[in-house]
BAGUDREN-872966 format. One record per residue: z, x, y of N, C-alpha, C in turn. Coordinates in pm, 1 decimal. Last residue first. Example, Ala and Ser with C-alpha at 12.3 -4.5 7.8 and 13.67 -1.06 7.14 Angstrom:
2
{site {708.0,1285.0,-225.0},{714.0,1367.0,-106.0},{787.0,1290.0,3.0}}
{site {780.0,1319.0,-569.0},{780.0,1230.0,-450.0},{780.0,1320.0,-330.0}}
***
This chain:
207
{site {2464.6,-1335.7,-2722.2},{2544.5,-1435.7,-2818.3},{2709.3,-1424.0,-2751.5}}
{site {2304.5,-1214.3,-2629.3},{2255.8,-1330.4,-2622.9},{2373.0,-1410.6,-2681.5}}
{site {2189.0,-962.4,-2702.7},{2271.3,-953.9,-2566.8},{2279.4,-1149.7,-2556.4}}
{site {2007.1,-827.2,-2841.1},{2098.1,-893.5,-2910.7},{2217.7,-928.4,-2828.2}}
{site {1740.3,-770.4,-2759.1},{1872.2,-676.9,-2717.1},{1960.5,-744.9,-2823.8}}
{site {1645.9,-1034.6,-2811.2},{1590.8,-955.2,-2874.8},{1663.4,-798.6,-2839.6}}
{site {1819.8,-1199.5,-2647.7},{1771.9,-1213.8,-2798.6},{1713.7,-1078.8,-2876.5}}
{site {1671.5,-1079.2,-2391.2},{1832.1,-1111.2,-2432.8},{1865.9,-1085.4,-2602.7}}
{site {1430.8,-1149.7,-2391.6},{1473.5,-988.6,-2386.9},{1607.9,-1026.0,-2462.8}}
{site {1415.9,-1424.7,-2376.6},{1368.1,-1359.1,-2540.2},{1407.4,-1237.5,-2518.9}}
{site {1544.5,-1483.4,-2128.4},{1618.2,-1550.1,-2252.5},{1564.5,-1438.4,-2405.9}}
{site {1343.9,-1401.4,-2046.4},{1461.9,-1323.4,-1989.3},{1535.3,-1341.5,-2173.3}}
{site {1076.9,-1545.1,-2049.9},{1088.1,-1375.6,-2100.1},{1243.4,-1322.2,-2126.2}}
{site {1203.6,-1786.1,-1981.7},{1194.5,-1785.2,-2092.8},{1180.1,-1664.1,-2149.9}}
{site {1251.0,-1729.7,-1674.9},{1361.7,-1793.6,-1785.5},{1340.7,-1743.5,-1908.4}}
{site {989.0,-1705.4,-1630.5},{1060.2,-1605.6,-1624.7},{1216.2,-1589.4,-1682.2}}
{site {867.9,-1929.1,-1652.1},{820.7,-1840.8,-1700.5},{931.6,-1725.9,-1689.7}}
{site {1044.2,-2107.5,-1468.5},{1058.3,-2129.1,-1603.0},{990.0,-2050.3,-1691.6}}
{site {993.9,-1978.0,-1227.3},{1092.8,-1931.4,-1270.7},{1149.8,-1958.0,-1443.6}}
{site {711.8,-2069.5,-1237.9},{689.2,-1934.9,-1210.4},{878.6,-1893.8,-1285.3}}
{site {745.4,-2361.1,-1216.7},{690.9,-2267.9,-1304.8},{684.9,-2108.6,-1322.2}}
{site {875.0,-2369.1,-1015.2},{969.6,-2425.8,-1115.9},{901.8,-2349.4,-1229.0}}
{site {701.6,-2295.0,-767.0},{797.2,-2217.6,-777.5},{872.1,-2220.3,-935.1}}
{site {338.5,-2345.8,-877.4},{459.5,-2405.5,-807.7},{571.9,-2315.3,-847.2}}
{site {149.6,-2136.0,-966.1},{202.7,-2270.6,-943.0},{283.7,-2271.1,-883.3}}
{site {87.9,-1895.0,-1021.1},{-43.9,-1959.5,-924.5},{8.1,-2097.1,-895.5}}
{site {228.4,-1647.0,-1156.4},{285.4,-1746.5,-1033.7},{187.0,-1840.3,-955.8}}
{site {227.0,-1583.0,-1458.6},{152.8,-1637.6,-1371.0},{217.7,-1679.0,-1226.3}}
{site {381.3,-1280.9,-1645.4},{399.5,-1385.3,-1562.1},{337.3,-1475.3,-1405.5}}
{site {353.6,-1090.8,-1894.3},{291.6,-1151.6,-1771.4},{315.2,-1276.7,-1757.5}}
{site {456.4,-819.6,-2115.3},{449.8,-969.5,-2081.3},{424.0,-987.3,-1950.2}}
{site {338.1,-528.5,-2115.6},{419.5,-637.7,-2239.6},{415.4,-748.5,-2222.7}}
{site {60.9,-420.9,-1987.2},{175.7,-482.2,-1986.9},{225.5,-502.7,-2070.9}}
{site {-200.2,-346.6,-1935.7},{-86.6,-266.2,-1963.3},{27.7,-327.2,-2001.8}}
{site {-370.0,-548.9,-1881.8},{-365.2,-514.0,-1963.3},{-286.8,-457.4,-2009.3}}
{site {-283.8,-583.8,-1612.1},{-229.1,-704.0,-1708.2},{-245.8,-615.3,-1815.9}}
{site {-375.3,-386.4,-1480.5},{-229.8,-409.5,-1482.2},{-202.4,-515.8,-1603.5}}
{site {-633.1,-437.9,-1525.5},{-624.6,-338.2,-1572.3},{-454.9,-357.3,-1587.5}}
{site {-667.7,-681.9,-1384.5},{-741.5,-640.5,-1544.0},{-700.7,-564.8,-1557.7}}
{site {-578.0,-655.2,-1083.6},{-491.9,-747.2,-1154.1},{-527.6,-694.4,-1347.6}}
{site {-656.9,-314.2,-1021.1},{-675.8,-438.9,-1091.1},{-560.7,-541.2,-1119.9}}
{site {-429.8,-110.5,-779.6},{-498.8,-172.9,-945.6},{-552.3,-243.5,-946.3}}
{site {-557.9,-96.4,-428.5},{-449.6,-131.1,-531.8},{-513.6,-125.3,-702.2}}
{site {-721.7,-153.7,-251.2},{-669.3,-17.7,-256.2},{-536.3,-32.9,-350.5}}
{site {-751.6,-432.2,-220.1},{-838.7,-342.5,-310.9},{-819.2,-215.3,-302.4}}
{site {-575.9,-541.1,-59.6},{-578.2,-558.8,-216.9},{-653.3,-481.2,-285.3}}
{site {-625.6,-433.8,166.7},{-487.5,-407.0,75.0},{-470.4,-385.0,-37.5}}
{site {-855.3,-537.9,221.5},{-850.0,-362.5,246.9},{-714.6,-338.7,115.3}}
{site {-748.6,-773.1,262.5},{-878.1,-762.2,144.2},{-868.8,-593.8,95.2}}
{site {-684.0,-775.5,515.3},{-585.8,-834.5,329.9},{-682.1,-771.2,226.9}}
{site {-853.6,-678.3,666.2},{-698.1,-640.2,623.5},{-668.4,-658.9,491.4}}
{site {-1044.6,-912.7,653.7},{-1096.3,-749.3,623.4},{-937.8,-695.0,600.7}}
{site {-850.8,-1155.8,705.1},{-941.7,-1122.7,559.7},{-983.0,-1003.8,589.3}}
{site {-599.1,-1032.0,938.6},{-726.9,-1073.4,898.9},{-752.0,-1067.0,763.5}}
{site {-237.3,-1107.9,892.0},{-384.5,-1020.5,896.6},{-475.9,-1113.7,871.3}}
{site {59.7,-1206.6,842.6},{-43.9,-1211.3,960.4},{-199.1,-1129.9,1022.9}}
{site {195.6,-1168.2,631.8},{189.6,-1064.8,725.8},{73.9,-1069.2,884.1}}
{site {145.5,-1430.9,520.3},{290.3,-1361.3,521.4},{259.2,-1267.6,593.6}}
{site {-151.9,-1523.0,505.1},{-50.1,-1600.2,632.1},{92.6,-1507.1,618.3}}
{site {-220.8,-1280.5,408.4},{-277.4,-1344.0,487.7},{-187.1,-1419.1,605.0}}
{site {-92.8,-1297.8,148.9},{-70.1,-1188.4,224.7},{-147.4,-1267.3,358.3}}
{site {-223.5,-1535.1,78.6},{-31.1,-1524.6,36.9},{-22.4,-1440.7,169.9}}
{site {-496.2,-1493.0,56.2},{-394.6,-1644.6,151.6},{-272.2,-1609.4,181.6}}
{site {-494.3,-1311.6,-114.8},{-558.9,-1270.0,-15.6},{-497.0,-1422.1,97.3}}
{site {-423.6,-1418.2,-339.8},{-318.4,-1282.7,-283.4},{-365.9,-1298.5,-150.8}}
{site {-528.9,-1611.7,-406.3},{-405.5,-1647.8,-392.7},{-375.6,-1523.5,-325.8}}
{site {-766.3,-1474.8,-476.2},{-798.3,-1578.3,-368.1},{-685.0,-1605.4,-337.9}}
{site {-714.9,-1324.5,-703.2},{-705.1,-1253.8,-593.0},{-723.8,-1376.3,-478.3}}
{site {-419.6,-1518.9,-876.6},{-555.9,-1507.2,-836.4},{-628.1,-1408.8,-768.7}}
{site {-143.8,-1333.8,-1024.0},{-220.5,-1450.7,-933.5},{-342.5,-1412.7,-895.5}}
{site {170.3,-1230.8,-1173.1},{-33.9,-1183.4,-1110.6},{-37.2,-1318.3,-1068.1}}
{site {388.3,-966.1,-1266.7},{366.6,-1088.0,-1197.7},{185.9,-1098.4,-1147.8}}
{site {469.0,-804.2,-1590.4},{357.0,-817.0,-1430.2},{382.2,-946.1,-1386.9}}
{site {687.9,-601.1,-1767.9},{639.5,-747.9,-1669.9},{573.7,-765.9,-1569.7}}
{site {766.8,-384.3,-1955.9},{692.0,-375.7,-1816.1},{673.9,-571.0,-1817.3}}
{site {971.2,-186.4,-2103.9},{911.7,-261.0,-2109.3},{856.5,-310.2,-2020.0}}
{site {1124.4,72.3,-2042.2},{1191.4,33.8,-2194.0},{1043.2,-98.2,-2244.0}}
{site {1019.6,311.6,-1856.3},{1052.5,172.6,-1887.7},{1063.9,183.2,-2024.1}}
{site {876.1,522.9,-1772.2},{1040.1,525.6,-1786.2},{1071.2,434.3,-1853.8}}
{site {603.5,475.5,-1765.1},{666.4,539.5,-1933.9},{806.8,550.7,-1914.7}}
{site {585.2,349.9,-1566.2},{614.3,293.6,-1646.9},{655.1,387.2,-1770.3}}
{site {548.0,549.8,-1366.6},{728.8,502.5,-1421.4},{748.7,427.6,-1494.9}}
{site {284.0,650.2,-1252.1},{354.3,681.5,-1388.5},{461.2,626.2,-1418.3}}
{site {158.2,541.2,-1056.0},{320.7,623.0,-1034.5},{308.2,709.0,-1167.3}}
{site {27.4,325.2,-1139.1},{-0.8,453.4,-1063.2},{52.4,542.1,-1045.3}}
{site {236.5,139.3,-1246.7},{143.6,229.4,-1337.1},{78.1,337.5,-1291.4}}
{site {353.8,73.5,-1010.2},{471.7,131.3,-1139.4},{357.6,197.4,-1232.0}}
{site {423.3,19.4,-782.7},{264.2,63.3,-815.6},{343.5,133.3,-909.1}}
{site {584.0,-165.3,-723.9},{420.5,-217.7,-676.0},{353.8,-154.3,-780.2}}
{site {898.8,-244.7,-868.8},{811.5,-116.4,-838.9},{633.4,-163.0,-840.5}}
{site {1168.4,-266.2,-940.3},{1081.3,-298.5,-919.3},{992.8,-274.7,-839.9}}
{site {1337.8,-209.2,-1291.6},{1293.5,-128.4,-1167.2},{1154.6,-236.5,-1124.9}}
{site {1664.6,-338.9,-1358.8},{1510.0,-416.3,-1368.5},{1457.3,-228.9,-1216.2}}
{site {1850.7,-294.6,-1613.6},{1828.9,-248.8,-1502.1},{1708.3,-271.2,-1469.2}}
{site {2096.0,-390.1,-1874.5},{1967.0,-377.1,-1872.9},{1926.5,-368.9,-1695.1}}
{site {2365.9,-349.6,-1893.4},{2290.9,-263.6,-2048.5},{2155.1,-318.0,-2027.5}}
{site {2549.4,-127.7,-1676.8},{2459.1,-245.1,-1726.6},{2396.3,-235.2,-1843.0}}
{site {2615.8,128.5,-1652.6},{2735.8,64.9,-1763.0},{2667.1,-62.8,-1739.7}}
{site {2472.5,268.8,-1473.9},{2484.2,305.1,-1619.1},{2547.4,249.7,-1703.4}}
{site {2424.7,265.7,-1193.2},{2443.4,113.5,-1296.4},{2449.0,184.2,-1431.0}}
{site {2422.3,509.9,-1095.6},{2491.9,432.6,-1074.0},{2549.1,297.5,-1124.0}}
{site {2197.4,617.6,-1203.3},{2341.3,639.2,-1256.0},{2434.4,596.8,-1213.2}}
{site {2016.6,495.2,-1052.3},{2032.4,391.3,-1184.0},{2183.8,441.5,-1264.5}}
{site {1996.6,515.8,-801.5},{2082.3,401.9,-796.2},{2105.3,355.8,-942.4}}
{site {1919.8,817.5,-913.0},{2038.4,752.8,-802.3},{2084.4,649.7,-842.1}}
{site {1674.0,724.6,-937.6},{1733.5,770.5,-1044.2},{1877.9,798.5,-998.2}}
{site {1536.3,589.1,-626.0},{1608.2,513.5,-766.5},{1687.1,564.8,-911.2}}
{site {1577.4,873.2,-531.6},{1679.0,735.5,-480.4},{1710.2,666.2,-630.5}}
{site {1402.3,985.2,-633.9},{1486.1,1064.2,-684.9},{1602.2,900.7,-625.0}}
{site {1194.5,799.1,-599.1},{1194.8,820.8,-724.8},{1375.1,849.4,-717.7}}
{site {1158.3,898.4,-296.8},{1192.6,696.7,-335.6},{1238.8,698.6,-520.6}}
{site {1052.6,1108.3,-291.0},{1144.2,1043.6,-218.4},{1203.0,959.9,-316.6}}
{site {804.5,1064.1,-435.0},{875.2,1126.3,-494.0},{1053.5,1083.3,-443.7}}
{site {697.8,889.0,-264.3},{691.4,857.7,-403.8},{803.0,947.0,-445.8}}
{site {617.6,1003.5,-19.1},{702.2,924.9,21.5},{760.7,905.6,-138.3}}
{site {409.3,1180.7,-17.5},{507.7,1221.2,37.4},{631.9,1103.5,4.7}}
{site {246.1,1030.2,-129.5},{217.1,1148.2,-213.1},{365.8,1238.9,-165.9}}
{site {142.4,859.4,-16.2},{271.4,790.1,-139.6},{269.8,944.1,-161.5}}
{site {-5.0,923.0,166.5},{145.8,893.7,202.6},{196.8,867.4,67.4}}
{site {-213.5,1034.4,18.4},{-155.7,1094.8,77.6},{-29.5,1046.5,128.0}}
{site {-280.5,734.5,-30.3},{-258.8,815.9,-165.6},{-217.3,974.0,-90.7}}
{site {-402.7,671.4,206.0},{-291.3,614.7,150.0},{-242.4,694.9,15.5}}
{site {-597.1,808.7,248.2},{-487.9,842.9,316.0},{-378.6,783.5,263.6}}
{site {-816.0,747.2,59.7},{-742.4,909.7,25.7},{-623.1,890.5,107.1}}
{site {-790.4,511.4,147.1},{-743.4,504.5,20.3},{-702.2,619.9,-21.0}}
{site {-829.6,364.4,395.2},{-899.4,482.0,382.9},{-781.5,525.8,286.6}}
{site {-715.5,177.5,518.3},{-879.9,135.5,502.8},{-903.1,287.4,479.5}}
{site {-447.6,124.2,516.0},{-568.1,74.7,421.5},{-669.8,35.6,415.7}}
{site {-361.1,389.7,696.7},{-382.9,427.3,515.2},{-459.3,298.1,472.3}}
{site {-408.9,314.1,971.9},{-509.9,382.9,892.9},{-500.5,380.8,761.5}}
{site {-262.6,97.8,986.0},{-404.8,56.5,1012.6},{-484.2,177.3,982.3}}
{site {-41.6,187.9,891.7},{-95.3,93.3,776.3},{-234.6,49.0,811.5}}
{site {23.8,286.8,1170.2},{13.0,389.2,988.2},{-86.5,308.1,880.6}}
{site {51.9,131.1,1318.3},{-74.3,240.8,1346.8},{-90.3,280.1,1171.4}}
{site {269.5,-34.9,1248.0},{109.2,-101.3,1199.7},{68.2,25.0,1200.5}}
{site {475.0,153.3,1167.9},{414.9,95.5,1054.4},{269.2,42.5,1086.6}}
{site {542.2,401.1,1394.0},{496.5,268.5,1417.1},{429.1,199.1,1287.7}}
{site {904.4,510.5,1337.0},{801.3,529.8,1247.8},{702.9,385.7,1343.8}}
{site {1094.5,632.3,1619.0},{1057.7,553.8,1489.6},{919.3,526.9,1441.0}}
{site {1137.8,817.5,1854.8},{1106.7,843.7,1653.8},{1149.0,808.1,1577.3}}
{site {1041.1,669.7,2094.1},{1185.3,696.0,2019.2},{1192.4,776.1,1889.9}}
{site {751.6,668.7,2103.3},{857.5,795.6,2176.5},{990.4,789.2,2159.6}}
{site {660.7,624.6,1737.2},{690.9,541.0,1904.6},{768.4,661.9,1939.8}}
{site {400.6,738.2,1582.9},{538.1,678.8,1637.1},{522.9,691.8,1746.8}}
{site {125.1,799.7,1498.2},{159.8,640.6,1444.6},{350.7,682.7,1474.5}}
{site {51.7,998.1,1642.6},{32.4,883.5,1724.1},{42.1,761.8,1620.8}}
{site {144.0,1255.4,1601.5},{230.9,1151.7,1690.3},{197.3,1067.3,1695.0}}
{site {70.7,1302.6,1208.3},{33.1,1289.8,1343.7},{160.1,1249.4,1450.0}}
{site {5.7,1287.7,902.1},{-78.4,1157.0,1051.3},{-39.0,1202.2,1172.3}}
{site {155.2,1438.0,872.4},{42.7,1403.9,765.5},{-41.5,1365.9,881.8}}
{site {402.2,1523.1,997.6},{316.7,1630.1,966.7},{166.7,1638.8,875.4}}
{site {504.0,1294.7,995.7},{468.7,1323.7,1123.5},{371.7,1432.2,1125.9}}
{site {578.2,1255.5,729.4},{484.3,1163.2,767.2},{432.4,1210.9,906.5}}
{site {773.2,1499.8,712.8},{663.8,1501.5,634.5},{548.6,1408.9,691.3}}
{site {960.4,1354.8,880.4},{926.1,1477.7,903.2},{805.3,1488.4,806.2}}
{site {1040.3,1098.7,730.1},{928.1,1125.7,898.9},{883.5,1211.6,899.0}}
{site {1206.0,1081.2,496.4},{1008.6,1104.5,476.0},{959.3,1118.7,633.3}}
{site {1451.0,1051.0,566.5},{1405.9,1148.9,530.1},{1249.6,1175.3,499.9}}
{site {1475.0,879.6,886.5},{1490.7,865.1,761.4},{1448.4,982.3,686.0}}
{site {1510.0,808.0,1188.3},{1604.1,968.0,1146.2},{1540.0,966.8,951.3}}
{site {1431.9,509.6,1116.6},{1463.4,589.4,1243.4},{1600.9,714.0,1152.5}}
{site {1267.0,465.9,777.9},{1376.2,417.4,880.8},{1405.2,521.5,991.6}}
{site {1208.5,544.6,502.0},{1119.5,570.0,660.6},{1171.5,492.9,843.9}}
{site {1381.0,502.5,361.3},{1322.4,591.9,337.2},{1240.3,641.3,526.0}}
{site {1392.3,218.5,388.0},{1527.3,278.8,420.7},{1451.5,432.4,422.2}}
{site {1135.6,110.7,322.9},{1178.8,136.5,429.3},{1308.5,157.2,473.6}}
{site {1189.8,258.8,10.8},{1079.7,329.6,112.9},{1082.2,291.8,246.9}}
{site {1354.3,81.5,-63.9},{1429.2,251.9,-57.3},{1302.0,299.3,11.1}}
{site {1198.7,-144.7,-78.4},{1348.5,-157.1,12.5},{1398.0,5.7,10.1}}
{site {988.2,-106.7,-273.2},{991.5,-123.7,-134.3},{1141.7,-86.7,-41.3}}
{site {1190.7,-78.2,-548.3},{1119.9,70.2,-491.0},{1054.5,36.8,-291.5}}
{site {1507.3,-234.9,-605.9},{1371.9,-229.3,-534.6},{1303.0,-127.9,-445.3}}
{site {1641.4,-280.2,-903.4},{1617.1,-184.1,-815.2},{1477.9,-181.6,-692.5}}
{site {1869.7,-541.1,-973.9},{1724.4,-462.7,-932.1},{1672.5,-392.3,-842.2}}
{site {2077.1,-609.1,-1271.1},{2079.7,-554.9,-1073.0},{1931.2,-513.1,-1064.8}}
{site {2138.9,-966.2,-1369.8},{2074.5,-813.9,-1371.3},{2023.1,-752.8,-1232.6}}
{site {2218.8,-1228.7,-1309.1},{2281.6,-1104.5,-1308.1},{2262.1,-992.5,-1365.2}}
{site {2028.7,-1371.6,-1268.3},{2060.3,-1369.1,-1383.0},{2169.2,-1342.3,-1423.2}}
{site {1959.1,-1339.4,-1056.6},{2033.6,-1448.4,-1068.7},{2079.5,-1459.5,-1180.2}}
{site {1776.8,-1107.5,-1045.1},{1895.7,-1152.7,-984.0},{1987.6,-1215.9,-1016.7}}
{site {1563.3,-1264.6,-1178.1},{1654.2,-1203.4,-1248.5},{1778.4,-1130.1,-1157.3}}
{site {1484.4,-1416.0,-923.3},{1541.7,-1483.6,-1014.2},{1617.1,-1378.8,-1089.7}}
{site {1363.0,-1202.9,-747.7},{1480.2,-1279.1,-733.7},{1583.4,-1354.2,-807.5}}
{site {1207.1,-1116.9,-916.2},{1296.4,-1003.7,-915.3},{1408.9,-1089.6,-846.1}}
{site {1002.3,-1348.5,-870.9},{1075.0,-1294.1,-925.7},{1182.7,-1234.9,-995.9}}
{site {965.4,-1280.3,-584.8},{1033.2,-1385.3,-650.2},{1120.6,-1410.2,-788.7}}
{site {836.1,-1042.2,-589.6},{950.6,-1044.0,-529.6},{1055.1,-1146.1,-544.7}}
{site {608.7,-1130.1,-715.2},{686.5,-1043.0,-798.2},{796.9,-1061.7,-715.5}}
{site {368.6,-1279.6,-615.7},{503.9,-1339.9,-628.9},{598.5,-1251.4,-694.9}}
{site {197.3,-1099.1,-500.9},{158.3,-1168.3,-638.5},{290.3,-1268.2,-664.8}}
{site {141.4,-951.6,-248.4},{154.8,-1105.6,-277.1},{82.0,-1132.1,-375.7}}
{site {0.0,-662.1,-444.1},{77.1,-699.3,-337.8},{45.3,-885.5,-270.9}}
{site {27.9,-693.8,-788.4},{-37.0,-681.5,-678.3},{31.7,-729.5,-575.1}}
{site {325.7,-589.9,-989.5},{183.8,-666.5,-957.7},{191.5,-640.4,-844.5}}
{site {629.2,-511.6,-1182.5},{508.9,-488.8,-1133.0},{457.6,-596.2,-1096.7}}
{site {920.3,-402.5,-1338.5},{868.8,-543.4,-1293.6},{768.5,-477.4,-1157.7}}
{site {1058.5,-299.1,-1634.1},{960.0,-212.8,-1508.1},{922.5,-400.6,-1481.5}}
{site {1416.4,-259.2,-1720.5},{1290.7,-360.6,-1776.1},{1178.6,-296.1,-1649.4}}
{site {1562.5,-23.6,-1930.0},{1507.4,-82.0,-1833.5},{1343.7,-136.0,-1813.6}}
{site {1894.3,-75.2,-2059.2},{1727.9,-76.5,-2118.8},{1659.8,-105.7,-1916.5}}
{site {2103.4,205.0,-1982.8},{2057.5,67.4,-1981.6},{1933.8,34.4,-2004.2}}
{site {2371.3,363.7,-2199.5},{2188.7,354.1,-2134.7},{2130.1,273.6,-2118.1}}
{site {2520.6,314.1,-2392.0},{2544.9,415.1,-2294.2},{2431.2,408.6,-2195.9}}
{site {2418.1,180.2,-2580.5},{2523.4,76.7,-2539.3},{2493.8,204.0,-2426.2}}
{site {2098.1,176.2,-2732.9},{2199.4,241.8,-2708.5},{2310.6,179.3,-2596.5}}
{site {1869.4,-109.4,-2813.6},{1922.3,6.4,-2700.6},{2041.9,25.1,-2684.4}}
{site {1771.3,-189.6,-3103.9},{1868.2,-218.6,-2998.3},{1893.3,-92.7,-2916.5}}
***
């Protein structure tokens, strides 16, 4: 059982449109708070945000606009098709986004469980923060549709995305427990019911 002073924290991972965001919705609902590593990177890179100055000094003027805001497509049309560049922006932006979430977690210190949710939680390293890891996965034919119609790219785009990412094989492998989303919404949350319910139980947070 995890110490009453220290919240267990659960790591919630997978590929970009794997349904993880869904997810992280449900344990929401749970009422467990979640920390989302996307949402502090575009607060992170937001007009005046603290990663520009570094991002302006990686890439350049010509992924912002003459206001100085960040232009995401120019950026994202170079980092994913060229994997050293993208591993150069997390290289600036990762650490950022780290010291936030160790922030928002002394802030929840009196939860007794804190979901971090985090794309690239094994690339990072943060899984060894974790108490326990949950992947969300799906097909790559599902990611490449998901992302496809949700961000409005071509197949060379989506495809660029997905494969400048882990393995679905290699992420699963890491894991403690995995959660399919290739179905329908009822399944995906009744999978996620049932991990929640056994953390509970198994915290002894259940009774």
């Amino acid at each position: 059982m995890k110490p009453s002073n220290k919240p267990y924290i659960l790591g919630l991972t997978g590929g970009i449109a794997s349904g993880k965001s869904n997810v992280a919705g449900y344990i929401r609902g749970f009422g467990c708070p979640v920390i989302d590593a996307d949402e502090i990177s575009r607060n992170i890179t937001a007009k005046d945000g603290p990663a520009l100055p570094y991002i302006r000094q990686a890439f350049g003027d010509g992924v912002f606009y003459d206001n100085g805001e960040l232009n995401r497509s120019s950026l994202s049309a170079i980092v994913f098709f060229d994997c050293d560049k993208l591993e150069k922006l997390n290289e600036i932006t990762h650490p950022i986004i780290f010291e936030e979430m160790k922030r928002q977690l002394d802030e929840l210190s009196d939860n007794p469980i804190v979901t971090f949710e985090v794309p690239l939680l094994f690339e990072t390293g943060m899984d060894k923060i974790c108490d326990e890891v949950w992947t969300v996965y799906t097909s790559f034919e599902n990611q490449m549709k998901r992302l496809m119609k949700r961000n409005k790219l071509t197949d060379e785009q989506a495809r660029a995305r997905i494969l400048c990412q882990m393995s679905n094989d290699e992420r699963l492998a890491r894991s403690d427990h995995v959660i399919d989303s290739s179905f329908e919404y009822e399944n995906t949350f009744r999978q996620t019911q049932e991990l929640w319910d056994d953390l509970l139980r198994r915290l002894g947070l259940d009774g």
